[in-house]
N, C-alpha and C positions, 0 to 999 in steps of 0.2 A: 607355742609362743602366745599362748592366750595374755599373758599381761600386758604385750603390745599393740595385739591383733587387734580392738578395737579402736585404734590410733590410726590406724592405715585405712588409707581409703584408696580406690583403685584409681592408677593413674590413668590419664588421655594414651589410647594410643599411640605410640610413639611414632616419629617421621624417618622416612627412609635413611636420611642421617643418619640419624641412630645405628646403625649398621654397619655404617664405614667401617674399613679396616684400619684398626691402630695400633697400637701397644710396637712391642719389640720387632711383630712382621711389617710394619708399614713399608712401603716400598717394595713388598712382595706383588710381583706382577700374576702371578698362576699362569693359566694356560693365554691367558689373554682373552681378544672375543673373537672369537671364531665363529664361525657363521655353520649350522648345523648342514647345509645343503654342500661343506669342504670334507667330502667324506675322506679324504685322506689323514684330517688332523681332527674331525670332531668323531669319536667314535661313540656310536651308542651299544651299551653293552646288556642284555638279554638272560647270559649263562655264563657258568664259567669260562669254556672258550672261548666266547667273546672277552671276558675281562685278559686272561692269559696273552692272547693276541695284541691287544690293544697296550699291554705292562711290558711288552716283550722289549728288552735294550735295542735302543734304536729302531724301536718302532715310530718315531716320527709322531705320534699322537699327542696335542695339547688339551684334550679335551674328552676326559670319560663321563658320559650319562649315563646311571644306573638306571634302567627304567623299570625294574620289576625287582621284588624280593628276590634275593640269593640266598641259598643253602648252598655251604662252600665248605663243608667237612670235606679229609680227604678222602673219605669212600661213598662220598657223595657227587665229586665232580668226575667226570670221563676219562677216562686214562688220557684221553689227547690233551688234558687241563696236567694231569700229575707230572710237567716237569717247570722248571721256571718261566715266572715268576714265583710258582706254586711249592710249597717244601711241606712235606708231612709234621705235622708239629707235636713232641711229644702226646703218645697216646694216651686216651682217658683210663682213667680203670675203676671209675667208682657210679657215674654217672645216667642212668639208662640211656637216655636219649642220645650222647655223645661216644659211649659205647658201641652205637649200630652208625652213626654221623663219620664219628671220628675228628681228627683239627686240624687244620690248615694253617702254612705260613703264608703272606703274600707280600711278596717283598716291590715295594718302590725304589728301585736302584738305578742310579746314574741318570736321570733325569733332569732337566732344569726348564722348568716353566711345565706343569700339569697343573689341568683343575678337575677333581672330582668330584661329582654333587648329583642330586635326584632331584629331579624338581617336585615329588609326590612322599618324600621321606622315606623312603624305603629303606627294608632291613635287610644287614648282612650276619647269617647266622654261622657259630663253629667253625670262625676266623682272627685269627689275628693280623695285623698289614704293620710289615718291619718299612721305613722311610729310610733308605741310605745311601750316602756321597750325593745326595739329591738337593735342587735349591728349588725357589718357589713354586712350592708347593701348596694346593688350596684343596682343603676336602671339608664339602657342605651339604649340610640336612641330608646327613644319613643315620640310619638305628644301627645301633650293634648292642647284640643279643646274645644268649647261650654259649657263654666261655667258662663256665662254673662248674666244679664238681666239690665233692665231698672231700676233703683229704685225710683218710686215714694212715697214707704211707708216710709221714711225717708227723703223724697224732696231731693234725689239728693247726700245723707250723707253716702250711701254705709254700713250699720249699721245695718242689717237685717240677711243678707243670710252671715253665715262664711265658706264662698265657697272661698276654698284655691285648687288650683292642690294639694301640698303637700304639710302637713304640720310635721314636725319632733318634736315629743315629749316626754313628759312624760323620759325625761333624759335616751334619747337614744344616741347613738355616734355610732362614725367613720360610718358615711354615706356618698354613693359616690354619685351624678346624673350628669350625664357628656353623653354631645352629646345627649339631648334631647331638644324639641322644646314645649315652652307655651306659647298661646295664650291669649287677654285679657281672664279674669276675673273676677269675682264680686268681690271678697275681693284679699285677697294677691295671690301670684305665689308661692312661695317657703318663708314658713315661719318657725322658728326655736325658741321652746320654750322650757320652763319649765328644764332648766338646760341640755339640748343638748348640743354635744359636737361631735370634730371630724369632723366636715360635710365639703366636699367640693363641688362646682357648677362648672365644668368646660365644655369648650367647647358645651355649650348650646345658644339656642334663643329664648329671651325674645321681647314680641310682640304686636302690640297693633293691632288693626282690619287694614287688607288692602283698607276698604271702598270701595267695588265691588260691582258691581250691586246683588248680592245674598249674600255680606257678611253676618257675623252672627248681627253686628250693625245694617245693610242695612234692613235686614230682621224685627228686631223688629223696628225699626223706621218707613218704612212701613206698620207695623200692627197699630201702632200710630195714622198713618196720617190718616188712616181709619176712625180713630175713635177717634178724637180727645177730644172729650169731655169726655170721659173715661177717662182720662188722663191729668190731672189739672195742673201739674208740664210744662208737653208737650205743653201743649193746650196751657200754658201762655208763652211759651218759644219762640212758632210760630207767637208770636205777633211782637217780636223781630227778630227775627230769619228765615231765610230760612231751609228748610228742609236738604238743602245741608251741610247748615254751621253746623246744630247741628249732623248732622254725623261725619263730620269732625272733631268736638273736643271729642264730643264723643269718637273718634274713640281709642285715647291715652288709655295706661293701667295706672291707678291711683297707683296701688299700687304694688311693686317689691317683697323685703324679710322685712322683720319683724322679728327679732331677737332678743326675748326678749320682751314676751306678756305683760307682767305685772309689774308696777314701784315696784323700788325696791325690788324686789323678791331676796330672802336670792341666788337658785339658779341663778340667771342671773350671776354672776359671772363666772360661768363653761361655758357660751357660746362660742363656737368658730366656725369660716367658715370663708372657704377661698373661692373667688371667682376667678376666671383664667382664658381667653380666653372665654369671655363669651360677645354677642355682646346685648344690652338691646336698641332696636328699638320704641320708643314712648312710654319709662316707665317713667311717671311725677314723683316720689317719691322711697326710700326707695332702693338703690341699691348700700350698703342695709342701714338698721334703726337700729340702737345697743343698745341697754341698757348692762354698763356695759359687760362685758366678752371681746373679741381679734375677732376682723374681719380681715380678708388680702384681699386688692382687686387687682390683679395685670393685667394688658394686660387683659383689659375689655373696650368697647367702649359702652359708655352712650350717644348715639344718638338720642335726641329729636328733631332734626329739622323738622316734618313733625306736633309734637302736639307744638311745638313755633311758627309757624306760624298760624296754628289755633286758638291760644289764641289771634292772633290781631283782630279775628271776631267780637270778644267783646270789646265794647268800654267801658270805665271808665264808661261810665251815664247808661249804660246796667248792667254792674256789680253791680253799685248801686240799681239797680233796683231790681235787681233778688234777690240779697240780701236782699232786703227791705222784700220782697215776704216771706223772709224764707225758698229761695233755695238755692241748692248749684249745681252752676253749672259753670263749666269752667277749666282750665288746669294750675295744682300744676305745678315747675318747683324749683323740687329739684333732687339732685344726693344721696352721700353718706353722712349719719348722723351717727354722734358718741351722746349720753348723759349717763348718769348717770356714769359717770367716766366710761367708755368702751372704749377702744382705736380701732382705727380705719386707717389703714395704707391704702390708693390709692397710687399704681405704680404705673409709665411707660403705663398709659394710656389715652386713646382720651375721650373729653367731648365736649360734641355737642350741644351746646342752649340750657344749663341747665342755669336758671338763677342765682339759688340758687346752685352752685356745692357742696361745701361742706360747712357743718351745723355742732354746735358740743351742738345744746340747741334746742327745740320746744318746752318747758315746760313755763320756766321764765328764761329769759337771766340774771336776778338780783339775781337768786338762782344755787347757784356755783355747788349744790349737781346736780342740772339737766343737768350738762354739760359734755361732755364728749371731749376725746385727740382723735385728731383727725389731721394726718399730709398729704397730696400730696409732691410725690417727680417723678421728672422728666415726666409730666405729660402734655399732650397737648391739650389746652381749647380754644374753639373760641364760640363767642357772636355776632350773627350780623354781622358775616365778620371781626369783631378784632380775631385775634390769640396772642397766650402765651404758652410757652413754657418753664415750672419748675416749683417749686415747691410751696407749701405753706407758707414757711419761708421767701421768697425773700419779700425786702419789695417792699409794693405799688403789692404784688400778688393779681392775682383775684381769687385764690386758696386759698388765706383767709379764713382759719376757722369763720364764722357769724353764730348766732348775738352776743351768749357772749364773755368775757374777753378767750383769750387762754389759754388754759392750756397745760403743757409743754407733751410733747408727748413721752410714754413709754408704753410698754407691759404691763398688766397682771399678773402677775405670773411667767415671764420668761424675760431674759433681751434681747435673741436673739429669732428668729421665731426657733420652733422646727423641720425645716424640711429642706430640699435643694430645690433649683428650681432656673432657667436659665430664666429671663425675657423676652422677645423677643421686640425689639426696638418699640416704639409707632407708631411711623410714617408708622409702615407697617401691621399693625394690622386691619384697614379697607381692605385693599387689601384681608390678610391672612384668616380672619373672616367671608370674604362674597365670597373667592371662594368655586370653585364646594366640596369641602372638607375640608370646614370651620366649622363653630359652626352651630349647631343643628341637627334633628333627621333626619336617610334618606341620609347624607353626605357620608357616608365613607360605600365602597362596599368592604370586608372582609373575609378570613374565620369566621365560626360562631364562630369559639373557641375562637377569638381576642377578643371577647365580654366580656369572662369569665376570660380573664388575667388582672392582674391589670397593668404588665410592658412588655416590649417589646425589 
């Protein structure tokens, strides 16, 4: 975003306010404030069997502290962790490292009132956590890491492994995840199904691989090159391709939130999430994807510039090729989609080399029912070094709702948002976002109890 970047200047750190909980979970209570010395409801957790213990239904616990990293693969926890909450989750088959790990489900069920959080940012690796029939719920300043593999058993279609960090279901509500950090993935990051409701994403970092010599990309690509012939997708891609280049595109996250699994489901109506001071670093797709229900996306910077430039690796007669092949390989460049009649509101924020900003059809542009309202209002977009600044309405906007016909843009169920909140100007949202006590897990050094309060 160099044509902006000298425009922005870094803001004041901001004040504990700033942090309130708001959007769609307001009135999410979490665990409450439990006092750590109530060992019966605050539980601190160590290992897997302590998390197992502590998730177990009707375990009585409002309050889990991660206090140390976890490696939560299933052949990495104790046989006394391998039964619920814990569920073996489809197996890796491409990946070194999750190959000897293995992957874990971790299911949040039947609970009402948890709060999960680290006070030191700690990472959970070689898990996924399912949230279900569960209500306020708060999960804060934690990493998740290593859910990624290569997929060759689908050429490249990502259709295999429904490896989510988190997914919120089975018509759960008021869920909070705010100040945590996710890295690529195999399937989605944060997905929201089956009639969910309530959820907000705020002040987190969404992430696609940094391509380091040891990254978690670096690494399975590397096992590749070994052995290329293993690897038919790989092996044909190296014909084309430098090993450099296919990290590089690689390197992007495919897929953000998904909101609303299934067309036309009676519940996708009830969907709601708000997204807030959330900064989404090399996310091609989905931030977020609505069927039906109310999204709010406000003071979020959808920054693709490092997988847009990766995508010029491939040229038009390569694309044809690979496609020819029956693979799928290269870099999606959408931001925020509305369909099935979902409305879908972007504020007052930064869009970074997304080609595709906002989308309000991925179905059939000619079938009205697939289309969703979907409006940008003071919003700042640049492509290539052009910049814009407004909304979607202006005409000749590149905040143009595409591909289908618009449809005029209203709520849901409500004519006004159900809740208050203070925008914070676009222009200073890169500055804000990416200082030392910006968005994601690890940021902000605190009493532990700030963890546990929802305002300030």
């Amino acid at each position: 975003m160099s044509l902006l970047a000298g425009s922005i200047t870094a803001s004041a750190a901001g004040s504990l306010s700033d942090y309130n909980l708001t959007g769609f979970s307001s009135g999410n209570t979490g665990g409450g404030i439990v006092a750590e010395t109530d060992t019966a409801h605050y539980k601190k957790v160590y290992n897997a069997a302590d998390l197992a213990a502590a998730l177990k239904k009707g375990s009585g616990v409002k309050v889990i502290e991660i206090m140390n990293d976890l490696n939560l693969g299933w052949n990495e926890i104790p046989a006394e962790a391998q039964k619920s909450p814990f569920s073996e989750a489809n197996p890796p088959l491409t990946h070194p490292v999750l190959l000897h790990t293995g992957v874990s489900k971790i299911a949040i069920d039947s609970f009402n009132g948890l709060t999960i959080f680290s006070a030191n940012g700690a990472t959970i690796k070689h898990a996924g956590w399912v949230v279900k029939r569960s209500s306020n719920i708060i999960i804060r300043n934690l990493n998740f890491d290593e859910l990624w593999e290569w997929d060759e058993s689908t050429k490249g279609d990502y259709d295999k492994n429904d490896w989510d960090y988190i997914t919120v279901d089975a018509a759960s509500s008021k869920i909070w995840i705010d100040h945590c950090t996710f890295h690529k993935a195999y399937d989605g990051l944060v997905d929201v199904k089956k009639g969910s409701s309530g959820v907000t994403i705020s002040w987190s970092l969404f992430t696609g691989d940094d391509r380091s010599a040891n990254s978690f990309v670096t690494q399975q690509i590397n096992a590749m090159e070994a052995n290329k012939s293993a690897y038919p997708m790989y092996n044909y891609l190296r014909t084309l391709l430098s090993k450099e280049d296919i990290i590089a595109i690689t390197a992007g996250q495919k897929k953000g939130h998904l909101v609303g699994s299934t067309e036309f489901a009676s519940d996708n109506a009830d969907l709601e999430i708000t997204l807030h001071h959330n900064y989404y670093k090399d996310i091609q797709d989905r931030m977020p994807r609505l069927r039906a229900g109310n999204a709010h996306a406000y003071n979020i910077v959808m920054d693709s510039a490092g997988a847009h430039a990766a995508s010029k690796k491939i040229t038009p007669a390569m694309a044809d090729a690979i496609s020819k092949k029956g693979y799928h390989f290269g870099v999606t460049s959408n931001g925020a989609i509305s369909t099935e009649d979902g409305a879908v509101l972007v504020e007052k924020s930064q869009i970074i080399d997304v080609v595709y900003p906002i989308r309000n059809n991925q179905t059939d542009p000619s079938d009205a029912s697939y289309t969703g309202k979907i409006r940008a209002l003071d919003t700042i977009y640049s492509l290539d070094g052009a910049s814009f600044r407004g909304g979607s309405d202006t005409s000749g906007s590149p905040l143009a709702p595409v591909p289908a016909p618009v449809k005029a843009f209203s709520w849901n169920g409500f004519s006004t948002l159900p809740y208050s909140y203070t925008p914070d100007d676009p222009s200073t949202l890169i500055a804000r976002l990416t200082a030392a006590d910006g968005a994601g897990a690890g940021k902000l050094t605190w009493s532990k109890d700030n963890w546990l309060k929802t305002s300030y």
